[in-house]
C-alpha positions in Angstrom: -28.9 -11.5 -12.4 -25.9 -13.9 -12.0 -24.8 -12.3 -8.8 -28.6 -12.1 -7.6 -28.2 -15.5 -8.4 -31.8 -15.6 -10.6 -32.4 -18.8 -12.2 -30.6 -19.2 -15.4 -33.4 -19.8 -17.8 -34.7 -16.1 -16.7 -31.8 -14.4 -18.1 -32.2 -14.8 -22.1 -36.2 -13.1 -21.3 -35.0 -10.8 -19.1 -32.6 -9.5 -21.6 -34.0 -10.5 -24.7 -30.8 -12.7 -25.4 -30.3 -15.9 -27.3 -28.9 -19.0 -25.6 -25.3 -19.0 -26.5 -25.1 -15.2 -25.5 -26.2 -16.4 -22.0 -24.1 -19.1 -21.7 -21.0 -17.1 -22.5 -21.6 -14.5 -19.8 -22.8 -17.0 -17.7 -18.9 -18.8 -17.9 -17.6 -15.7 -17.9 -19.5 -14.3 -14.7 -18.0 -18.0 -13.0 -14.7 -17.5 -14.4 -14.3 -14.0 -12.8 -15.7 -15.5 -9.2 -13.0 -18.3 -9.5 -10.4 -15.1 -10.4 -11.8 -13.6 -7.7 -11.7 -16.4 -4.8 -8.1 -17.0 -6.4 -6.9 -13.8 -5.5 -8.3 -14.0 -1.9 -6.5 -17.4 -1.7 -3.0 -15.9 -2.6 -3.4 -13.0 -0.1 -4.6 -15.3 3.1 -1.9 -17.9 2.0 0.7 -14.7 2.3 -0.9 -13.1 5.4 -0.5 -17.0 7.0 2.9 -17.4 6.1 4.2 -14.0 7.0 2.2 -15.1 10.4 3.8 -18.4 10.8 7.5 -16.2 10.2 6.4 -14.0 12.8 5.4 -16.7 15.3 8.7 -18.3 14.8 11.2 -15.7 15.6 8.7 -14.4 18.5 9.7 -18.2 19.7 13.1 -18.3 18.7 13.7 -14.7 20.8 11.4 -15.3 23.8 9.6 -12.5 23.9 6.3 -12.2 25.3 3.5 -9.4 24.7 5.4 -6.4 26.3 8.1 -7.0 24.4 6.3 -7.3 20.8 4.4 -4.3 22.2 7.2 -2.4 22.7 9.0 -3.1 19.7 5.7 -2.0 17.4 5.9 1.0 19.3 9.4 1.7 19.1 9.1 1.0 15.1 6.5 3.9 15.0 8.5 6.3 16.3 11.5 5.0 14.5 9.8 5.8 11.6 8.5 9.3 13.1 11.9 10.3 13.7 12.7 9.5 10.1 10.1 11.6 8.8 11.4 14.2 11.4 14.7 14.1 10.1 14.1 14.1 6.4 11.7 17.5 7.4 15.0 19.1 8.8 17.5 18.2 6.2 14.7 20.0 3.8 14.7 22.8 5.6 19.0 23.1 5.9 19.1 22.3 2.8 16.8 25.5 2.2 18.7 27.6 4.3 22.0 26.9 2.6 20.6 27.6 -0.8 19.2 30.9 0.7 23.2 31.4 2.3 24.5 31.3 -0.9 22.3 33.4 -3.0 22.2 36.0 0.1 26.6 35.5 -0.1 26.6 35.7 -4.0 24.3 39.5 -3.6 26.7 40.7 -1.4 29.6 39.9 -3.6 27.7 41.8 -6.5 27.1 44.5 -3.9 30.6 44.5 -3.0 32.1 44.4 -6.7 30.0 47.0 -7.4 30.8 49.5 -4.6 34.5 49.0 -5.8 
């Protein structure tokens, strides 16, 4: 009813509650939207000031909107290739654990042919 924003006075008959009860989710429902507006505060106030960083050293290196586009994408396949190259030394090191086990059967196979 808080959020629905219902008069105050209708909560206690609505709910069958006595004043005090009311009043004490009544603060409480305030104290979490404060929380709440807090929080939104705090990640705006970072988002502007990583912005403001940005704008900066975009200034400070000259570049202009092919260049920041370029560099995004160049970061995504940056990162790409990374992922790439993480896959294949997986996979190597797969195949050099299945080197040596297939090396350590042949020199059973071998000891015991002698």
């Amino acid at each position: 009813m808080f959020k629905e924003r219902k008069p105050i006075e209708d909560v206690p008959i609505e709910f069958v509650l006595d004043t005090d009860t009311v009043l004490f989710y009544c603060k409480d429902f305030f104290r979490l939207l404060k929380m709440v507006d807090l929080l939104k505060y705090k990640m705006i106030r970072r988002r502007i000031f990583l912005y403001s960083l940005c704008i900066k050293r975009i200034k400070k290196e000259g570049l202009n909107k092919h260049d920041i586009t370029f560099l995004v994408k160049s970061q995504q396949q940056f990162k790409e290739m990374t992922r790439r190259i993480d896959l294949y030394n997986e996979f190597i090191r797969g195949q050099e654990l299945q080197k040596q086990q297939l090396e350590q059967a042949t020199t059973m196979l071998k000891t015991k042919s002698n």
